[in-house]
Backbone as CSV, one residue per row, in Angstrom:
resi,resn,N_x,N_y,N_z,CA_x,CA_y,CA_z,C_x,C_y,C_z
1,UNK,-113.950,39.898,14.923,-115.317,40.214,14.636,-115.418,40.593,13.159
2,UNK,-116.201,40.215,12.476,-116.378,40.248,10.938,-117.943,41.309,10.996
3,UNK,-117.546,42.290,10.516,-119.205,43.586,10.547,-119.379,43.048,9.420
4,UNK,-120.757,43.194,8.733,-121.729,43.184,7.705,-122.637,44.062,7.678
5,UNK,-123.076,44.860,6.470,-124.011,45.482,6.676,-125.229,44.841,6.025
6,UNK,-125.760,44.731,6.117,-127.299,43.517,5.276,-128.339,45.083,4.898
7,UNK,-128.687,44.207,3.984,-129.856,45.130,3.186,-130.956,45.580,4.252
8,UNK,-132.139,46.543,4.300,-132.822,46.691,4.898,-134.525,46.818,4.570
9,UNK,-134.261,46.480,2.641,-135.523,46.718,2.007,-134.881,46.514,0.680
10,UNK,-136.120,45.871,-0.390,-135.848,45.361,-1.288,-134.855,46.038,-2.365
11,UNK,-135.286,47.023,-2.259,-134.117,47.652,-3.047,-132.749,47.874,-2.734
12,UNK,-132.249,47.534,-1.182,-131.102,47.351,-1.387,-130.580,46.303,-1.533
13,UNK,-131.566,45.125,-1.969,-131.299,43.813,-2.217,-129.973,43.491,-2.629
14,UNK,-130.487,44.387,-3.519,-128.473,43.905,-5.014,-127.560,44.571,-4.177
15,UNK,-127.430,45.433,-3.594,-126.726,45.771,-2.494,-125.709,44.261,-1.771
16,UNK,-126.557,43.890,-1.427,-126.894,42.773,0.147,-125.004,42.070,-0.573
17,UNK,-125.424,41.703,-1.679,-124.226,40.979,-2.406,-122.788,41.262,-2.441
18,UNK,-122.598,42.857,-2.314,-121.745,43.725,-2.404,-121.378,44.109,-1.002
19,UNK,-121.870,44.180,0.525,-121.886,44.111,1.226,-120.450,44.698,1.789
20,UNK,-120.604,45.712,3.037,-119.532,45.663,3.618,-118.682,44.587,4.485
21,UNK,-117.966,44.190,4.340,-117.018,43.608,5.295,-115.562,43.188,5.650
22,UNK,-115.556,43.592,7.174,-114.271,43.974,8.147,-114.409,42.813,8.704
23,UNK,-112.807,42.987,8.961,-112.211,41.584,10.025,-111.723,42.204,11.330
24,UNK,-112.220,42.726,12.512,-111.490,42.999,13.495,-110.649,41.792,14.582
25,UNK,-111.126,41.257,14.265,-111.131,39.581,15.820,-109.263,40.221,16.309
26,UNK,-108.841,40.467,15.561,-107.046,40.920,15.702,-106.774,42.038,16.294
27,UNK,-107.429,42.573,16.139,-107.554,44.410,16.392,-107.864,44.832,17.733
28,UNK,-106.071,45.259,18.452,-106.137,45.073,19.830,-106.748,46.584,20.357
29,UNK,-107.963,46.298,21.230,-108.519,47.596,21.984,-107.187,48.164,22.615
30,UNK,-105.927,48.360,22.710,-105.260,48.739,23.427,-104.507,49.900,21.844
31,UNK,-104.690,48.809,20.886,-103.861,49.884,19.776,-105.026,50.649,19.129
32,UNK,-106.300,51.052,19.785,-106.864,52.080,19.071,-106.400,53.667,19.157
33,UNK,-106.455,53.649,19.993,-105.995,54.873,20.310,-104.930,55.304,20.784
34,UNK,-103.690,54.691,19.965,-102.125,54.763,19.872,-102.165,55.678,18.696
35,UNK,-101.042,57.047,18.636,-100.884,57.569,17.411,-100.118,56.959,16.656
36,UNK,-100.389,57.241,15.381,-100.006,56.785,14.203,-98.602,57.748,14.152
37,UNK,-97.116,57.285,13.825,-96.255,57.928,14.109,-95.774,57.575,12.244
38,UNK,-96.239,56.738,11.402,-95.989,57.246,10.166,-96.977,55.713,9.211
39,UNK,-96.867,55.717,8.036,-97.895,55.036,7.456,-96.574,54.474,6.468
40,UNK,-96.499,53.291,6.269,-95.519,51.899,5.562,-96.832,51.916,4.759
41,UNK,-96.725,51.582,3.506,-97.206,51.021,2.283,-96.133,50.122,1.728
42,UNK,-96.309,48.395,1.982,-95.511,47.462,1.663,-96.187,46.847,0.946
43,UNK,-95.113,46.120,-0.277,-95.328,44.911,-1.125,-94.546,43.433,-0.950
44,UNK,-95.394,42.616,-0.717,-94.885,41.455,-0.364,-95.285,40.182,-1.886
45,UNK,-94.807,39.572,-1.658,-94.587,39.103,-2.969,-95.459,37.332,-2.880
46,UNK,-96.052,37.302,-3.736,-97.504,36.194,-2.995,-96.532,34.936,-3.308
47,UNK,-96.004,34.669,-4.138,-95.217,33.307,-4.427,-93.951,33.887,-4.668
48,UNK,-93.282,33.208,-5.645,-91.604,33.765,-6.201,-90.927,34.935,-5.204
49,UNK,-89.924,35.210,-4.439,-89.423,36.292,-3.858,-89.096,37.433,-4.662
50,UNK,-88.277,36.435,-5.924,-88.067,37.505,-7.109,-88.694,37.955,-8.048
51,UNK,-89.832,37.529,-8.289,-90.418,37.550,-9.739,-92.007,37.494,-9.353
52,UNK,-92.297,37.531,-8.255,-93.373,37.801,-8.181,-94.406,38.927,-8.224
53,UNK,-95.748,38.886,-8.160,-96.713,40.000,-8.284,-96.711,40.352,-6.714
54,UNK,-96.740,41.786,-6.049,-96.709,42.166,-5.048,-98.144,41.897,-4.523
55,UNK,-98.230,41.879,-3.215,-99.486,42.214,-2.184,-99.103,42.937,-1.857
56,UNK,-99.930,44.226,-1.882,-99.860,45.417,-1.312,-100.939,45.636,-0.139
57,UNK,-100.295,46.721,1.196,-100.923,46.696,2.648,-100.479,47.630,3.014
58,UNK,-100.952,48.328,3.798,-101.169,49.448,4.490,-100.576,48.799,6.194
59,UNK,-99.565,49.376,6.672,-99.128,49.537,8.335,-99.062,50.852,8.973
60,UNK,-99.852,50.905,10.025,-100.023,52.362,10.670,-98.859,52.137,11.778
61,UNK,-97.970,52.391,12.274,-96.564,52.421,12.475,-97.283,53.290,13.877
62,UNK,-97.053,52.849,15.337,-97.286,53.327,16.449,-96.026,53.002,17.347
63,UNK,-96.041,52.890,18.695,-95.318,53.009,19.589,-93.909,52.314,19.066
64,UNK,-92.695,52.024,19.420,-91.562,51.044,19.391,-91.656,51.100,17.521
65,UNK,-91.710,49.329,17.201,-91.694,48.610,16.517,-93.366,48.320,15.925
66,UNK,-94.503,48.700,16.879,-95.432,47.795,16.734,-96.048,48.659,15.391
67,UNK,-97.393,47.939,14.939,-97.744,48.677,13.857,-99.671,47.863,13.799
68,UNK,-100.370,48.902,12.982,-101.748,48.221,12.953,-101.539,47.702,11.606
69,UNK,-101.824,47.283,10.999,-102.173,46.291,9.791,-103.747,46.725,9.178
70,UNK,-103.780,47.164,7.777,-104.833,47.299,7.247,-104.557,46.921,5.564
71,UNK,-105.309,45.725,5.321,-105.283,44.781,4.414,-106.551,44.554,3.438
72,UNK,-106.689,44.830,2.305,-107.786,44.169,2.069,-107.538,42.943,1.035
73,UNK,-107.929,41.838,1.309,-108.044,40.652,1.116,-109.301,40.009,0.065
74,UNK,-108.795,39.637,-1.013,-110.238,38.939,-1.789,-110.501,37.736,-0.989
75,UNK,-112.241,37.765,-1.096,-112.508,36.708,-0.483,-114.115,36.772,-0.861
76,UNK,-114.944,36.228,0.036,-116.328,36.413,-0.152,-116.629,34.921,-1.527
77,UNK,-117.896,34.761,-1.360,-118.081,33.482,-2.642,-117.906,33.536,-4.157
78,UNK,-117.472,35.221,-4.580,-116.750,35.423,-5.464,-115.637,35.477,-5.571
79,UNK,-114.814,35.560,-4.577,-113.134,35.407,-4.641,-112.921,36.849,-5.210
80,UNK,-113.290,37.901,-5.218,-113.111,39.072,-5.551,-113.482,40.078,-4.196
81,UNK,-114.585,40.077,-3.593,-115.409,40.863,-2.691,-113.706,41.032,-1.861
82,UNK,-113.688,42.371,-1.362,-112.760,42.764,-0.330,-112.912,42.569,0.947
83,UNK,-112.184,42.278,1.893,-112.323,41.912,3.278,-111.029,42.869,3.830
84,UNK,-111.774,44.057,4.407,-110.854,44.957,5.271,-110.150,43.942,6.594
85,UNK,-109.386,43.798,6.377,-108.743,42.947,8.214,-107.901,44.068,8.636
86,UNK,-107.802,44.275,10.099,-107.474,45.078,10.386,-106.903,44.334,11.864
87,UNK,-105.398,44.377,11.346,-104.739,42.936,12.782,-103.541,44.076,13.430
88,UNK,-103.651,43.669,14.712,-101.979,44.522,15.257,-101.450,43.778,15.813
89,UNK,-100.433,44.542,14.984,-98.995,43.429,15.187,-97.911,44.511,15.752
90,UNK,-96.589,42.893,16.444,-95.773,43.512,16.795,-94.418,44.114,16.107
91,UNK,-94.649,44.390,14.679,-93.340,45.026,13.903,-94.048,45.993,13.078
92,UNK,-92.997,46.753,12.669,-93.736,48.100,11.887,-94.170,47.521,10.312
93,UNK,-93.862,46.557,9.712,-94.153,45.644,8.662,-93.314,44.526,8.726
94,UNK,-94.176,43.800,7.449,-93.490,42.212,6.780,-92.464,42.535,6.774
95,UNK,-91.778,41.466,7.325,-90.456,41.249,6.934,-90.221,40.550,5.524
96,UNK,-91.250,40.145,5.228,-91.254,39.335,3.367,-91.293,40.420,2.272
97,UNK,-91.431,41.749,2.949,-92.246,43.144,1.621,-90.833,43.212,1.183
98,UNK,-91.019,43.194,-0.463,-90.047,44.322,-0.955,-90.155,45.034,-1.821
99,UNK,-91.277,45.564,-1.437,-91.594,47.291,-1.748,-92.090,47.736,-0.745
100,UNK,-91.518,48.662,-0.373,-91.478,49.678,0.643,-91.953,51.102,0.678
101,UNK,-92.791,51.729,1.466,-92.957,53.406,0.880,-93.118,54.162,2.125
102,UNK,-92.454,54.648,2.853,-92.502,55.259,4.083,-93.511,56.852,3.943
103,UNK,-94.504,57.323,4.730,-95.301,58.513,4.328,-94.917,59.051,6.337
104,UNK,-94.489,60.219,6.161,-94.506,61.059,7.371,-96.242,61.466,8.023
105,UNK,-96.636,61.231,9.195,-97.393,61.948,9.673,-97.372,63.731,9.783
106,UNK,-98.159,64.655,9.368,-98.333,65.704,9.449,-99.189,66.212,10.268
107,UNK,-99.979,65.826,10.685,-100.991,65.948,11.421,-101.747,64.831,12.229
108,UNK,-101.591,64.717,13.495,-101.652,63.847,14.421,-103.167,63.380,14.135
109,UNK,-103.051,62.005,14.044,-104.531,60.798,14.005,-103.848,59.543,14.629
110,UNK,-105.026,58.361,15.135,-104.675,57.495,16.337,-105.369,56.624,14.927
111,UNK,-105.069,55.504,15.798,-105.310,54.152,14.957,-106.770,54.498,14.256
112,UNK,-107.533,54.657,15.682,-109.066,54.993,15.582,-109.597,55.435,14.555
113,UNK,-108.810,56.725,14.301,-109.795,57.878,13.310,-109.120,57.803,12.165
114,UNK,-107.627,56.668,12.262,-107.725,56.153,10.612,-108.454,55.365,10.035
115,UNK,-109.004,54.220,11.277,-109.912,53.234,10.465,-110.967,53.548,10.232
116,UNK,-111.150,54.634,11.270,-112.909,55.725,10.746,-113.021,56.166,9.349
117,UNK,-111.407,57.190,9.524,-111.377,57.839,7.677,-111.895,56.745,6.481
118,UNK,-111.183,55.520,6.815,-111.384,54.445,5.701,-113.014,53.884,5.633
119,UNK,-113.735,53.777,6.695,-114.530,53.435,6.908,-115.928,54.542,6.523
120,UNK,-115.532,55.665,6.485,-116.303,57.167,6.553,-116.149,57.552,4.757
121,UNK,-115.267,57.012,4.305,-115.123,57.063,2.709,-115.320,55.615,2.037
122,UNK,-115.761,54.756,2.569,-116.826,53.323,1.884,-115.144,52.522,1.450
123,UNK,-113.639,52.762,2.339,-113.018,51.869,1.856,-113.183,50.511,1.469
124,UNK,-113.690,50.156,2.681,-114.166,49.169,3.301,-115.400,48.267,2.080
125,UNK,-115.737,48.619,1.113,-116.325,48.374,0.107,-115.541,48.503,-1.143
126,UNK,-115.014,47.003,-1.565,-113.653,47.370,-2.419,-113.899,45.774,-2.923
127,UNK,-114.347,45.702,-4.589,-114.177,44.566,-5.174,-113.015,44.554,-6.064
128,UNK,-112.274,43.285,-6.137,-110.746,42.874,-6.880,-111.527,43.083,-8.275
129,UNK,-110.335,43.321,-9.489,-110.790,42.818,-10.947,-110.938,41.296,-10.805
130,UNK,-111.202,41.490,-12.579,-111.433,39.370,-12.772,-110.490,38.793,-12.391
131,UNK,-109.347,39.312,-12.029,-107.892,38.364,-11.996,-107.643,38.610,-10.477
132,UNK,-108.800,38.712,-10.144,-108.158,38.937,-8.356,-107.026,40.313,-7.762
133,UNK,-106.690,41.348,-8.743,-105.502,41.453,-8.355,-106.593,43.455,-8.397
134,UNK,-105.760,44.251,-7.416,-106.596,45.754,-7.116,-105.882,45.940,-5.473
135,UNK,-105.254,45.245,-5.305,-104.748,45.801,-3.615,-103.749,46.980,-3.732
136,UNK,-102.685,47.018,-4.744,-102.240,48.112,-4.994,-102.811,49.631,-5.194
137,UNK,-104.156,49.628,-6.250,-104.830,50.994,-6.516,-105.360,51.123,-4.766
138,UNK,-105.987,50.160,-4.233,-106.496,50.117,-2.969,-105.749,51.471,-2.072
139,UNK,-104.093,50.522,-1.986,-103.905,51.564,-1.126,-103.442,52.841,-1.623
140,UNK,-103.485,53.082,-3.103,-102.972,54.434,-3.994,-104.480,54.999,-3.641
141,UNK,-106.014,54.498,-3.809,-106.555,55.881,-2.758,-106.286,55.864,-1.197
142,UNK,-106.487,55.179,-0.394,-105.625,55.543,0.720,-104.967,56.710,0.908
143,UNK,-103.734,56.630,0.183,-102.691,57.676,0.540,-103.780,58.549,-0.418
144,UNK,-104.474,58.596,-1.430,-104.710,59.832,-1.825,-106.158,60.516,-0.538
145,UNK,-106.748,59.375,0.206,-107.369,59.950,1.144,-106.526,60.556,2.495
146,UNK,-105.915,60.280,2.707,-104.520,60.595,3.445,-104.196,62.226,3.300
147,UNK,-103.822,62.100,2.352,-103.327,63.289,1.712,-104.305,64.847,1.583
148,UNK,-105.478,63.987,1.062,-106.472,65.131,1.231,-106.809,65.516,2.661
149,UNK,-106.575,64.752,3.584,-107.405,65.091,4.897,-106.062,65.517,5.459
150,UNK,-105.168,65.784,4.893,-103.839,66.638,5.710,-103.256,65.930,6.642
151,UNK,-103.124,64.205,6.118,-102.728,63.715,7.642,-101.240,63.380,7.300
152,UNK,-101.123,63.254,5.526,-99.813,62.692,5.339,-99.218,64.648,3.887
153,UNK,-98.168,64.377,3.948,-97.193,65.792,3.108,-98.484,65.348,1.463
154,UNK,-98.560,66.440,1.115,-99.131,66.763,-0.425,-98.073,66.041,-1.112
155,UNK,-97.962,65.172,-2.129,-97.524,64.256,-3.232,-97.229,63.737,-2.655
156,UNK,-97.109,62.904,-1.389,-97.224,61.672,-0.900,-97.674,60.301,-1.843
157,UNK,-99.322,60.663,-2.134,-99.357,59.363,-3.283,-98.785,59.257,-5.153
158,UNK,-98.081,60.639,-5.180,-97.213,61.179,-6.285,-96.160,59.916,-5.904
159,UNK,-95.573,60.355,-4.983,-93.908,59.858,-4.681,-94.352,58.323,-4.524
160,UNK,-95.483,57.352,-3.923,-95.877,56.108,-4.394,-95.918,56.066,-5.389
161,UNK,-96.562,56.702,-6.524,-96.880,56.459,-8.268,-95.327,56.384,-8.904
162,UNK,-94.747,57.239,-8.193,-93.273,57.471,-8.956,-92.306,56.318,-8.477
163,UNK,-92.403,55.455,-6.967,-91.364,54.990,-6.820,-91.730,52.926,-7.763
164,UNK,-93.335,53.001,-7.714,-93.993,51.935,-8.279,-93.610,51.927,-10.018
165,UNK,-93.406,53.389,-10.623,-93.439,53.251,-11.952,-91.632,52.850,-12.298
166,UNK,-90.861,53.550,-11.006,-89.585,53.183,-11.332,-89.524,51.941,-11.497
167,UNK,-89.916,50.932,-10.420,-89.388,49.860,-10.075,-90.159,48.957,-11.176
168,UNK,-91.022,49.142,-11.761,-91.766,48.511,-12.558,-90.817,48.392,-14.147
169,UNK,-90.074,49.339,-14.256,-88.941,49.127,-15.465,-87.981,48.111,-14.933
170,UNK,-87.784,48.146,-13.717,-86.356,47.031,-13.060,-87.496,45.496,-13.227
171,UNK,-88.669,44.868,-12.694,-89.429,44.117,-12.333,-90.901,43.985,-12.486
172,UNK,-90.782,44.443,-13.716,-92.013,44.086,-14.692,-92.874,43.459,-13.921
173,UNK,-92.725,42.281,-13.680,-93.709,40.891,-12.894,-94.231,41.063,-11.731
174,UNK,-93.388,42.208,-10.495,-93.816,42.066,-9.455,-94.675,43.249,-9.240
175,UNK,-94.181,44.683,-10.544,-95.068,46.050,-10.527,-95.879,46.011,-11.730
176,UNK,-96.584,45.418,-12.102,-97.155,45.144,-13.443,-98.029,46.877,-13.538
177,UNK,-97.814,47.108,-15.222,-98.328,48.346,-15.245,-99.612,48.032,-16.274
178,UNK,-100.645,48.701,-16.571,-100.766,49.992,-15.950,-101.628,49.156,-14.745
179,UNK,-101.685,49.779,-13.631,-102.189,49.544,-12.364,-103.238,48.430,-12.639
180,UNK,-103.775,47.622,-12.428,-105.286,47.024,-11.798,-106.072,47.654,-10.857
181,UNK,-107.333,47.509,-11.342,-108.179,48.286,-10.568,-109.161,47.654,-10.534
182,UNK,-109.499,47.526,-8.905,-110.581,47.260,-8.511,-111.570,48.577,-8.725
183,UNK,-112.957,47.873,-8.089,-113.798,48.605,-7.957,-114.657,49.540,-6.563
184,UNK,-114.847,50.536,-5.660,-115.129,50.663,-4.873,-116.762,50.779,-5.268
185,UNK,-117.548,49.980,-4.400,-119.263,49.904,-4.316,-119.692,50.496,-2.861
């Protein structure tokens, strides 16, 4: 299921363009209300294994192995507009990521009232820069919404900034600095 929110009067016209939109069609009613037993922030690498620019994604890590998937994706007729997808799957992440960032749960939340948090703070409204590229800052607020709502340890998105700036001296190409940043509308 793809939500939209559409304008409701002329002035939110310019709005209308900017628009929210989620991808649920993946998003099993059975993993809503599974707790979240820790939060993966992975980088997977869009072409080259070695030398590539990361995709960065968010996995909410539940029962076994399985995990929810929260992605945002350029897309829309600008090739920039963000598309929250939100798919569950059966492993705790890509097996293609190699960047990795494990965050402990501190305080118990279910699939549910993470995709609420994201949804309750306009994640879900997230345009790429000109070069397509903002999935990384994406999920650096994440963990910093995370963090504030006490669900993941305080410098949580510290210890992301720190393990991204290391690796970015080893692999220039795949951690390009200083960050890209999208825009949240």
């Amino acid at each position: 299921m793809i939500r939209r929110e559409y304008a409701s009067s002329a002035q939110e016209e310019k709005s209308y363009a900017m628009a929210s939109t989620t991808f649920t069609r993946l998003y099993a009613a059975s993993d809503k209300h599974q707790v979240v037993k820790t939060i993966i922030v992975a980088g997977s690498p869009t072409t080259d294994p070695n030398s590539s620019l990361l995709h960065w994604r968010i996995f909410a890590t539940t029962s076994g192995s399985k995990s929810v998937l929260f992605d945002v994706i350029p897309g829309g007729s600008d090739g920039r507009t963000g598309v929250l997808t939100v798919v569950s799957k059966q492993y705790a992440y890509s097996k293609s990521a190699t960047g990795i960032c494990v965050f402990n749960i501190v305080n118990e939340i279910t699939v549910q009232q993470l995709f609420d948090l994201m949804l309750q703070k306009g994640r879900d409204r997230y345009s790429y820069d000109d070069t397509g590229s903002g999935c990384r800052y994406w999920c650096t607020v994440i963990l910093g919404d995370l963090e504030a709502a006490a669900i993941i340890e305080v410098g949580s998105q510290n210890s992301f900034l720190q393990y991204v700036a290391a690796h970015a001296v080893i692999n220039p190409a795949a951690y390009p600095m200083p960050v890209r940043k999208g825009q949240f509308y």
